[in-house]
C-alpha positions in Angstrom: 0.0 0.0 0.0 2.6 2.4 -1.1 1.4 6.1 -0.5 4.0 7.9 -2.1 2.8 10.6 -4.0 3.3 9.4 -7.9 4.9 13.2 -8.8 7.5 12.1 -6.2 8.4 9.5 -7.9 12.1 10.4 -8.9 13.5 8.6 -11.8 17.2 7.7 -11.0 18.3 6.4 -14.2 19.4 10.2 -15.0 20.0 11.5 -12.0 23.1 12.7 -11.0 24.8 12.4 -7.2 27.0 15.3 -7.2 24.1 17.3 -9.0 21.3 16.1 -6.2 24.4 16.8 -3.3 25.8 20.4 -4.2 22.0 21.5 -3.9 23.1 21.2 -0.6 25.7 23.7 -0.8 23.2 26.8 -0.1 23.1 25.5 3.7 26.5 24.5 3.4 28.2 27.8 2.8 28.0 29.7 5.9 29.8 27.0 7.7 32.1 26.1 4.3 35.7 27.9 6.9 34.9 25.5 9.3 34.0 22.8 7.0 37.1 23.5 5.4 39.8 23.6 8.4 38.0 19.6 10.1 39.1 18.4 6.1 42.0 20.0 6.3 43.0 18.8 10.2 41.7 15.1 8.6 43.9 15.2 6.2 47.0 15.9 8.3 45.7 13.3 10.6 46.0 10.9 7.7 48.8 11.3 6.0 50.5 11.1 9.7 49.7 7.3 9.6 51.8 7.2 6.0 55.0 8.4 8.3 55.0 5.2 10.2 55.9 2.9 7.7 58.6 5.6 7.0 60.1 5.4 10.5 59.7 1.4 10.7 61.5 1.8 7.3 64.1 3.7 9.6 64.1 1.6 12.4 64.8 -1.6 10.4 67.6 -0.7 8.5 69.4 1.7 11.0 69.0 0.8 15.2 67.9 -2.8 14.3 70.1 -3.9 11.3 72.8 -2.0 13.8 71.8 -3.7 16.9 71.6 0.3 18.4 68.8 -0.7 21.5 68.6 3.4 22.2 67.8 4.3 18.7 65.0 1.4 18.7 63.7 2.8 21.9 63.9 7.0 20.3 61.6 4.8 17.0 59.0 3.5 19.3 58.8 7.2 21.2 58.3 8.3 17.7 55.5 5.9 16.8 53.6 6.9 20.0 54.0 11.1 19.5 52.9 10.0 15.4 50.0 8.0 16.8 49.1 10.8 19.6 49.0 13.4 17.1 46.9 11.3 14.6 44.5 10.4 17.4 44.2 14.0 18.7 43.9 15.9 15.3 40.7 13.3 14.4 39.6 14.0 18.0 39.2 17.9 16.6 37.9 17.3 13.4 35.4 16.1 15.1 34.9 18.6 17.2 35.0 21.2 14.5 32.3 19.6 12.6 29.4 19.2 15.1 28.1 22.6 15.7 27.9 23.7 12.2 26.5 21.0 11.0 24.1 20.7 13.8 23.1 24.6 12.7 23.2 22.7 8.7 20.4 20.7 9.9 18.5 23.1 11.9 18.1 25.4 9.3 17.0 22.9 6.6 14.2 21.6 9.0 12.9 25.0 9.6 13.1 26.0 5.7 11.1 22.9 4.8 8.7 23.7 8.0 8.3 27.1 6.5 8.2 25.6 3.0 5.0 23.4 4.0 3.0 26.0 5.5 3.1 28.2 2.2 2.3 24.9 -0.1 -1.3 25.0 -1.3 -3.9 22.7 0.4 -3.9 20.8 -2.8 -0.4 19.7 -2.2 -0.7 18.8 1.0 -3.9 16.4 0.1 -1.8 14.6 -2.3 1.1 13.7 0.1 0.9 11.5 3.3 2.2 13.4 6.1 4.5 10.1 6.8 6.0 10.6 3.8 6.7 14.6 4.9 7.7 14.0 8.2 9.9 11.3 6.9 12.0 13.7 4.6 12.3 16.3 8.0 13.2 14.0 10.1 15.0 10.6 8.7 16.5 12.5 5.4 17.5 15.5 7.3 19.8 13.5 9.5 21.0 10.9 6.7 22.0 14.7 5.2 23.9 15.9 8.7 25.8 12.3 8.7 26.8 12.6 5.1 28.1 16.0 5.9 29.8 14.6 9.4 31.7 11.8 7.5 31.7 11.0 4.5 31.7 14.4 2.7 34.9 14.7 4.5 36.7 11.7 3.9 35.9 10.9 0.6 38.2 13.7 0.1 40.7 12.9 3.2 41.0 8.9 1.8 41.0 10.0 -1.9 44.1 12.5 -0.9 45.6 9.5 1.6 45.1 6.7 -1.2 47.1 9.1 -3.7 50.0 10.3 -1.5 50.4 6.4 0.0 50.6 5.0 -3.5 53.2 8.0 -4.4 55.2 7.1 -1.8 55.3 3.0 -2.5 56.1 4.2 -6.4 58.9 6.4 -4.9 60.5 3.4 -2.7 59.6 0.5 -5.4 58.0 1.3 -8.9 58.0 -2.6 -9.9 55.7 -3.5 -6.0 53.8 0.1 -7.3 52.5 -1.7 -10.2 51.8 -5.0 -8.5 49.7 -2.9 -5.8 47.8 -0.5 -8.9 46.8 -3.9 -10.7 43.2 -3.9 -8.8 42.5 -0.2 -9.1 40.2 -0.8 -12.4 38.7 -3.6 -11.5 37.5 -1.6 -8.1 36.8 1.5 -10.3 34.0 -0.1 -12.6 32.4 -2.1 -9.5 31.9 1.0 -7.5 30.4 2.6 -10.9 28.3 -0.5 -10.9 27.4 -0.7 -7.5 26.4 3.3 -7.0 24.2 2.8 -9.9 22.3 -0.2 -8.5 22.7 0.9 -4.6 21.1 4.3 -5.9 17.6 2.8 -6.8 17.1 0.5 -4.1 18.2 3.4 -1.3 15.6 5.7 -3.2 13.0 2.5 -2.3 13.6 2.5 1.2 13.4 5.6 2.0 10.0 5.6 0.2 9.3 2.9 2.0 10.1 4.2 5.5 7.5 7.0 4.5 4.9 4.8 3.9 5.5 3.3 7.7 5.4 6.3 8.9 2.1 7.0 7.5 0.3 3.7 8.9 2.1 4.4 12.1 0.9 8.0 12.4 -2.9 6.7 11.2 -2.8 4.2 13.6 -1.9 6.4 16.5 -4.5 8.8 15.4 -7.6 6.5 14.7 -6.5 4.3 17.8 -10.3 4.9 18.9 -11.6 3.4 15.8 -9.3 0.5 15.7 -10.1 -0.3 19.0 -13.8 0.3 18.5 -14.2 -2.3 15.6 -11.6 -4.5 16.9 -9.4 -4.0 14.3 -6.0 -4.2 16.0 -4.9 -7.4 14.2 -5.5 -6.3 10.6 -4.2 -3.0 11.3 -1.0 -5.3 13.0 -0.9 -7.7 9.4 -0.4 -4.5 7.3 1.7 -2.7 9.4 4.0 -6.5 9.2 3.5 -6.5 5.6 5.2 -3.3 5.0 7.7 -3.6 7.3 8.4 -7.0 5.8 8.7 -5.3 2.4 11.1 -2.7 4.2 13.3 -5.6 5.8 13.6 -7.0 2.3 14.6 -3.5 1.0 17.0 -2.9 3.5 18.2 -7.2 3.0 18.8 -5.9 -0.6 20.9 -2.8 0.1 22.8 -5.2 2.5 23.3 -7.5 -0.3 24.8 -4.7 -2.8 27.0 -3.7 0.1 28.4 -7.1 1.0 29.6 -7.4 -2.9 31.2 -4.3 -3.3 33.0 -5.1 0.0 34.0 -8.5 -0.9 35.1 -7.1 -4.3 37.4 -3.8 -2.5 38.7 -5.8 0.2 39.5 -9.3 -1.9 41.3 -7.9 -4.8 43.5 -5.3 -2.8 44.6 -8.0 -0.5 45.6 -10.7 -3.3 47.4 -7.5 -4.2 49.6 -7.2 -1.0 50.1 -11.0 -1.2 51.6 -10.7 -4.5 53.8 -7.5 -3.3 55.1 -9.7 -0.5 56.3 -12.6 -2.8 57.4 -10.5 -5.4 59.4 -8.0 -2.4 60.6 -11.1 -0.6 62.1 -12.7 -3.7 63.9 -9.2 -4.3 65.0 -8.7 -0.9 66.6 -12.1 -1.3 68.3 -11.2 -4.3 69.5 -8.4 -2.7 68.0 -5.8 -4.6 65.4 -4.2 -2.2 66.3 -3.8 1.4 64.6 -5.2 4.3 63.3 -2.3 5.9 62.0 -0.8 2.4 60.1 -4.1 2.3 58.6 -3.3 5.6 57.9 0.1 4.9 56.0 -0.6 1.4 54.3 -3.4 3.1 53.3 -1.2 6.0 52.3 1.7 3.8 49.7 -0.8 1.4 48.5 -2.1 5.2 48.0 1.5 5.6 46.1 2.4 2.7 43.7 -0.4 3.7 41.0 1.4 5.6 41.1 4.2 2.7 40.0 1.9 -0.2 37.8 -0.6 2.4 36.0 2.7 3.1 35.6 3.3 -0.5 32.1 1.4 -0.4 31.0 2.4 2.5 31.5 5.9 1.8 29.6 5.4 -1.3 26.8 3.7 0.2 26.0 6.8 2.1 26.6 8.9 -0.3 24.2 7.3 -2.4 21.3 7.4 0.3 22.3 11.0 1.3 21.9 11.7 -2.5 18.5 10.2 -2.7 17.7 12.3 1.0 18.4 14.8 -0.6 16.4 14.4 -3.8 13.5 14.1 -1.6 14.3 17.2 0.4 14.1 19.3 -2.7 10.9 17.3 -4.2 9.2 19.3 -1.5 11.0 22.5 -1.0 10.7 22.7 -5.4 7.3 22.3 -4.5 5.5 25.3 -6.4 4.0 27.5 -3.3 1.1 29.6 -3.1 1.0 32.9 -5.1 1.4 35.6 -2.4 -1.4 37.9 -4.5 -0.9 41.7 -5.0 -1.6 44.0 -2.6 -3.7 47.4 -4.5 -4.0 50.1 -2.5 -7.3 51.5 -1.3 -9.7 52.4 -3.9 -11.0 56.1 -4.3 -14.7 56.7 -2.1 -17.2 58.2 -4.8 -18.9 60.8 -3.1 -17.2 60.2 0.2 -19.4 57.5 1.2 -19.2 56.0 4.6 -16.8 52.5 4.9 -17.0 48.9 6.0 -15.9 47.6 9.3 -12.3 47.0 10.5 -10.3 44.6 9.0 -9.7 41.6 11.7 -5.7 41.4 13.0 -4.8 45.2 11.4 -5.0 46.6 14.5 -3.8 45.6 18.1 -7.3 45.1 19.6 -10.4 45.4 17.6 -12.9 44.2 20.1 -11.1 45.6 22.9 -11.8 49.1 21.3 -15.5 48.2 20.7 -16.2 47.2 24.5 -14.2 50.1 25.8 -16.2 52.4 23.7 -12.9 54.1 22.4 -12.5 55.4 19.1 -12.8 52.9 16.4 -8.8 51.2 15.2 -7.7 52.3 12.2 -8.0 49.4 8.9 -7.6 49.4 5.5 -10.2 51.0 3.3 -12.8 48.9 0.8 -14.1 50.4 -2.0 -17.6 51.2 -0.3 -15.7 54.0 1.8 -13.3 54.1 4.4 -12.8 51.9 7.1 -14.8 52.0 10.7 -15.9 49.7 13.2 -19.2 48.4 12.7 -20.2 49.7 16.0 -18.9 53.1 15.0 -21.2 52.9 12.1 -24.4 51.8 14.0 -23.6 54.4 16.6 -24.0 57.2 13.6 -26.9 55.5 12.0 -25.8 53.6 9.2 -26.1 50.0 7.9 -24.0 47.3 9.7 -21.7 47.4 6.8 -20.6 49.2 3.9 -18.7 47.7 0.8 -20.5 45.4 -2.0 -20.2 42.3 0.4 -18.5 38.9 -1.2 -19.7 38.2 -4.8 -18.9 34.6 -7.0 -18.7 35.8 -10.7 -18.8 32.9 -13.0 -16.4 30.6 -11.1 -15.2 27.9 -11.7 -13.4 25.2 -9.8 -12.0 21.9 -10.9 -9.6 19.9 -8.5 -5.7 20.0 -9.8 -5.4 16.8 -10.4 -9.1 16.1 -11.6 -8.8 14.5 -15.0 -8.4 16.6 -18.1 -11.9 16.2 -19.4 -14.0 15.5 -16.4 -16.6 17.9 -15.4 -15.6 21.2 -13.0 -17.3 20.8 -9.5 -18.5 23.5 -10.0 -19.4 25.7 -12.5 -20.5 29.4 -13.1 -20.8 30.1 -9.9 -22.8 33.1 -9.4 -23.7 34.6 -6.0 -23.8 38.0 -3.7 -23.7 38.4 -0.5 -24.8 41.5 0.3 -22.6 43.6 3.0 -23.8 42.6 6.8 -25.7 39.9 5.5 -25.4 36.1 6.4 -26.6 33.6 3.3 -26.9 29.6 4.0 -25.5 27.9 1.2 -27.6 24.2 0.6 -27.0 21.4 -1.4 -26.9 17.5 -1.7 -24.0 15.6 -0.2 -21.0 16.0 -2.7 -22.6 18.9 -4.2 -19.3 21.0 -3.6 -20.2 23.2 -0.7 -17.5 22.8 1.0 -15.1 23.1 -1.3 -17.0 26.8 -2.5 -16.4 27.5 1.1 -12.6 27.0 0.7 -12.3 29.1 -2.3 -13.1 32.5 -0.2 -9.7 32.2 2.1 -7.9 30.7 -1.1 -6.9 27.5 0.4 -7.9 26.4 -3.1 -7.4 28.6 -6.1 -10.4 29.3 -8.7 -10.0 27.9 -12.3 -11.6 30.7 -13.8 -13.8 33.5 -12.9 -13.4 35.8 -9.8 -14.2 36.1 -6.2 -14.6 39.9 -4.7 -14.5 40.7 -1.2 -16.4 44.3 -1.6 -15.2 45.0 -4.7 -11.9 43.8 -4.4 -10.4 40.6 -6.3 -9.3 38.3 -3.8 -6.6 37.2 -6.0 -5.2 40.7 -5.9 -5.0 40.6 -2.5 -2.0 39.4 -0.6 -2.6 35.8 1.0 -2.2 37.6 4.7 -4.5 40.6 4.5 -7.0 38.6 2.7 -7.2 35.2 5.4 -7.1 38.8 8.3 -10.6 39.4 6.9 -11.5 36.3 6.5 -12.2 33.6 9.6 -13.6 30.4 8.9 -14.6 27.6 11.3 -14.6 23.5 9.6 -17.0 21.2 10.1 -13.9 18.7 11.2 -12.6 21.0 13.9 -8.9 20.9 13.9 -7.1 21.8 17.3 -3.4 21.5 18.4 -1.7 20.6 21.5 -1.9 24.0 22.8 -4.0 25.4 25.4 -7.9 26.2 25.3 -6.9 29.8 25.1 -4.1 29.4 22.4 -5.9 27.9 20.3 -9.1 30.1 20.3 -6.6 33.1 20.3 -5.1 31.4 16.7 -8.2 33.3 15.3 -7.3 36.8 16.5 -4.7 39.5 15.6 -2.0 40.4 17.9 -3.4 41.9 21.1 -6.4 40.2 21.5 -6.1 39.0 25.2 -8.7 37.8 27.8 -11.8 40.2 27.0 -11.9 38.9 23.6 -11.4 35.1 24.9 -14.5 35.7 26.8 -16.7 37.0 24.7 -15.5 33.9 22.0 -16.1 31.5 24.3 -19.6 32.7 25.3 -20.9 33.3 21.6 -19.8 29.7 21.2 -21.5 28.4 24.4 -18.0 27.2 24.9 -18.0 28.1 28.9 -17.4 24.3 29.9 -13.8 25.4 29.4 -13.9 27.3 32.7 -14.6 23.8 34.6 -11.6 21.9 32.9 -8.5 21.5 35.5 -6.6 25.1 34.5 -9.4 26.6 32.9 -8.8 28.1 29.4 -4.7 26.7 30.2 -5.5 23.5 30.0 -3.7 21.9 27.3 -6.4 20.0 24.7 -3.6 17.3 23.5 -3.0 16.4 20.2 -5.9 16.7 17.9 -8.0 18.1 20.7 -8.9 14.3 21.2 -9.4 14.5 24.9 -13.0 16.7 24.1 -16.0 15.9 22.9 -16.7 16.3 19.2 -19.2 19.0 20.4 -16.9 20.6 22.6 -14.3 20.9 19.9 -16.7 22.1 17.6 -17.7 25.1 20.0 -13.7 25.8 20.3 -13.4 26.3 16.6 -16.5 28.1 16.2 -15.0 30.5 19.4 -11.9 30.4 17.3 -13.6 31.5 14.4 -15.6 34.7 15.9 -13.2 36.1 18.2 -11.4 38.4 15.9 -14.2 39.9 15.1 -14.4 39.6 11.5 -15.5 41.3 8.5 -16.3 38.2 6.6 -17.3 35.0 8.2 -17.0 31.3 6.1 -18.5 28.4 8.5 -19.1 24.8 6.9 -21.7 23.6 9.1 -20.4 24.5 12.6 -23.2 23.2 14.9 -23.6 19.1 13.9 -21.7 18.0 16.3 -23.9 19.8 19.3 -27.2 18.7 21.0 -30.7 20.3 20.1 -30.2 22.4 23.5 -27.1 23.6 23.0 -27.6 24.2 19.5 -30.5 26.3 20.5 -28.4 28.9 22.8 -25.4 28.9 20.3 -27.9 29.6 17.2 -29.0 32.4 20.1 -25.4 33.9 20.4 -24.2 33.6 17.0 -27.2 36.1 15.3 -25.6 38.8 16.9 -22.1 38.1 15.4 -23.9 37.5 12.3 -25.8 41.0 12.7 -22.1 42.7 12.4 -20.3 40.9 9.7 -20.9 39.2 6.0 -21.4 35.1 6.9 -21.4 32.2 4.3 -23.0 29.6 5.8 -22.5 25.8 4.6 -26.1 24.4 6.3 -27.2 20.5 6.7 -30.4 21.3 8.8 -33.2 23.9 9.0 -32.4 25.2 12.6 -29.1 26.4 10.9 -30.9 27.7 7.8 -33.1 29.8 9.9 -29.6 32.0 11.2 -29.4 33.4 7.7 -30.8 36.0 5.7 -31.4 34.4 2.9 -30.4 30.9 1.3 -28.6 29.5 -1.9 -28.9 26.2 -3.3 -26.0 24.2 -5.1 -27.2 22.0 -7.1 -24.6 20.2 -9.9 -22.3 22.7 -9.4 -24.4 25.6 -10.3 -26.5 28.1 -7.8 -29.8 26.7 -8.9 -32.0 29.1 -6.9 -31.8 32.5 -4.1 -34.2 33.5 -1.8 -35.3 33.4 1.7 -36.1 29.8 3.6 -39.8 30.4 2.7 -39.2 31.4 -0.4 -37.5 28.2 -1.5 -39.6 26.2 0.1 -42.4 27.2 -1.9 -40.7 27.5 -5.2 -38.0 24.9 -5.2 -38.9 21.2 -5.2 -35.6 20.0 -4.4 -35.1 22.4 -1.5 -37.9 21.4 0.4 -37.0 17.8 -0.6 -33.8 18.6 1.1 -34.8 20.4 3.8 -37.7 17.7 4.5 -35.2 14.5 4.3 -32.2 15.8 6.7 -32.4 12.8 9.3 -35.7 14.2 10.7 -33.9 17.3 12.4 -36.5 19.7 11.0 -39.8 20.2 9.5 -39.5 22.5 6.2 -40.9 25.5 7.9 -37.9 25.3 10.1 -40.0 24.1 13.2 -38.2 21.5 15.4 -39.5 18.1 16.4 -38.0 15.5 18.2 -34.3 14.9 19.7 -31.2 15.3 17.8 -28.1 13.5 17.1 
């Protein structure tokens, strides 16, 4: 059950390593001095451990061929400084390394956190969230080791592998060749392997992603699992895809093994060779004993350096394919920030519309202390004032031309080419200060009309106005700070009551505001949980009631005091009662802004001004409640058949869900 997005899917037949890995170079900069010096100390370090054979090459034919005890004894205290130094200078390579690269991977998590809140909500519906929190979490620190390691020695063993074979050339040419003679054999397997290693590291990293996503599911539908007693099938495909994983991983393992045997076989047969071949000359007398020793010592040497080899290019390979899928999401094409336009002229000087929510420090706290209204940013009705300011001097609620659909359409991203829009010439205005119900059959596209106001989906054609204004001219922040919507899946985080009611308000809003929120919302069970409006609702606010979140979001959703209001059926999750006293305290938010109201029963109809109904993706009729009821069969069909919540004149009967 793979749940990797199929865009994702990265081919690696023409992908290149160093391409994918000097993306990296960005982050990599800032710390390059640093970066720099721990190679440079690393290679020191190593070529240190080429001196040796060089004083055993000493030793051998001087204090020992000599019989000279002291100079054997001043060899030995040479060794141990050489080995000191070698083991101290990797000790601060080490050291140099692991601050900057811990800042390295710091920084990319927080780009690709930053990166993910400005990706459309399209993108995020195509992509698991185990396959994201994959790539900032098991990538991101595949990256930081690839950085640590082998970045560095690919370059330190390259430079120790050259200067050791310059050295045996320099001491015997004929041993030289004897000890090259497995260099292109060991040059087209590791071109073979990082080809093949490549793919299958690509798979299991995918494959990790997928994990994570049933892991993450199953945390967060634990209730569900539970209820239907679906624990062991839940367990058999969580042990399917880790099984495919092991497998995976079993094949990676097996790549690895081969190119190891392969680096490891053929450069020892080489040293065997050198030995015969340096033995027979030493007996001939034309090499001397402690040259022997010392080319034998330096090919011993160089050991680690080529063993390494596939090691270093295993993880290379899988820091290559991290990063790949970094950048899948960070190339990701983000929302359009819009255009801000300045205010528009006032013809005739005409009065304005109310603030804009979040442009000033505390809109409601200049309502309730009766101080003069905060300044916002002017519509093209007038200029801007609270809408208490403007029922104080005796005019309408609101000013402006209120939210209008001209001719939009919407069809999903990836929707096939020639399938029908969702919808389709969409026409509708809501006048300013007035709240409209929008109706329609399951699947009818409500909800996703809903989310084309705040722009979490983008229109295919025609335009949506907010009075007067083009939405799409607007910058993405000014237009979602006059826009507050509350979901009919209520979505709160592992934050306190307060925090996450206050998520709705500009800066400033502080406990006045909270209150009022909470009360519109009927929300005051709050006050009885163990810190009040501190408590801390836990991850997906799952430690509430359905209803009780519900009311949260809704408070969430009125206490910034909006000038436009988007709510997709905010009250099915409460009881007939307190539905009732939440209908109650919401008509007189809805007296002071413009509302779009997604509606499933006739209690919720009855809070708007008037009604539109969505039928195929078209407004198929306007009017009031009664109106419709009287003039549109399928209206009244609708309003007749929703689980017996209403009668069609509105009028309750009976319990409700």
């Amino acid at each position: 059950m793979p749940t990797t997005p199929d865009s994702a899917e990265a081919p690696t037949g023409d992908r290149s390593t160093v391409r994918a890995l000097l993306r990296l170079w960005p982050y990599v900069r800032p710390v390059r001095a640093r970066l720099a010096t721990a190679a440079g100390v690393a290679i020191v370090a190593s070529c240190m451990g080429l001196v040796i054979p060089l004083v055993l090459k000493w030793m051998v034919d001087g204090p020992v061929a000599d019989r000279d005890p002291s100079g054997v004894w001043l060899g030995a205290l040479y060794l141990l400084l050489l080995g000191l130094a070698e083991a101290l200078l990797f000790g601060l390579r080490r050291w140099l390394v692991a601050r900057p690269l811990a800042g390295v991977e710091a920084r990319m998590r927080a780009d690709l956190y930053r990166r993910l809140q400005r990706l459309p909500v399209a993108f995020h519906d195509r992509w698991p969230s185990g396959q994201l929190l994959s790539r900032g979490t098991t990538d991101l620190m595949l990256l930081r080791m690839f950085l640590a390691f082998p970045l560095t020695f690919l370059l330190v063993n390259g430079v120790t592998i050259l200067v050791g074979v310059g050295i045996m050339l320099v001491q015997d040419w004929t041993l030289g060749l004897v000890i090259l003679g497995p260099a292109v054999p060991v040059m087209i397997t590791c071109a073979v392997f990082e080809k093949k290693y490549s793919a299958v590291a690509r798979l299991a990293q995918d494959q990790v992603g997928d994990l994570t996503t049933v892991v993450e599911e199953s945390v967060l539908g634990v209730r569900i699992i539970k209820g239907f007693g679906r624990h062991r099938s839940q367990a058999r495909a969580f042990h399917e895809l880790s099984h495919t994983l092991r497998g995976t991983e079993l094949r990676k393992a097996r790549l690895l093994a081969g190119i190891w045997a392969v680096i490891v076989a053929l450069p020892e047969v080489a040293i065997g060779a050198a030995l015969v071949v340096g033995t027979v000359q030493v007996a001939d007398g034309s090499l001397s004993a402690g040259t022997l020793v010392a080319f034998l010592s330096t090919a011993l040497a160089l050991r680690w350096p080529v063993e390494s080899i596939g090691f270093l290019l295993a993880l290379s390979q899988e820091a290559a394919t991290a990063a790949d899928r970094y950048f899948e999401v960070m190339d990701a094409e983000v929302e359009s920030p819009g255009s801000s336009r300045g205010p528009a002229p006032v013809p005739g000087g005409g009065e304005g519309n109310p603030a804009v929510r979040g442009a000033s420090p505390t809109l409601g706290s200049a309502r309730a202390g009766g101080g003069p209204p905060s300044p916002a940013r002017a519509a093209p009705g007038g200029t801007s004032q609270t809408v208490q300011a403007r029922r104080e001097a005796g005019l309408p609620a609101a000013g402006g031309d209120g939210l209008r659909f001209e001719n939009v359409r919407f069809r999903y991203p990836d929707a096939p080419p020639d399938s029908p829009p969702l919808l389709d010439a969409v026409d509708l205005h809501i006048r300013p200060g007035e709240s409209m119900a929008l109706v329609g059959a399951t699947g009818s596209g409500k909800t996703t009309l809903t989310a084309l106001v705040p722009r979490l989906h983008e229109v295919t054609s025609g335009r949506i106005t907010l009075d007067g204004e083009d939405i799409a001219a607007l910058s993405r922040e000014e237009l979602r700070s006059m826009v507050a919507v509350a979901f009919e899946e209520p979505t709160l985080f592992s934050a306190t009551v307060g925090e996450n009611v206050l998520m709705g308000a500009g800066g400033g809003a502080g406990d006045e505001e909270l209150g009022r929120a909470l009360a519109v919302a009927q929300a005051d069970f709050v006050h009885a949980l163990p810190q009040g409006t501190g408590t801390q609702v836990g991850e997906q606010g799952l430690s509430l009631s359905g209803g009780q979140r519900q009311r949260i979001a809704l408070a969430r959703a009125v206490v910034g005091t909006p000038r436009f209001l988007v709510l997709d059926d905010p009250l099915s999750a409460l009881d007939v009662h307190t539905e009732a006293a939440v209908e109650a305290a919401l008509r007189q938010v809805l007296a002071d802004t413009t509302a779009l109201i997604v509606a499933h029963r006739p209690s919720t109809v009855l809070l708007a001004d008037r009604v539109a109904l969505l039928s195929g993706g078209r407004i198929a009729a306007v009017g009031t409640h009664q109106e419709l009821l009287r003039t549109s069969a399928e209206y009244a069909h609708l309003m007749s058949g929703l689980d017996g919540h209403g009668d069609p004149d509105g009028s309750r009967k009976g319990d409700r869900r």
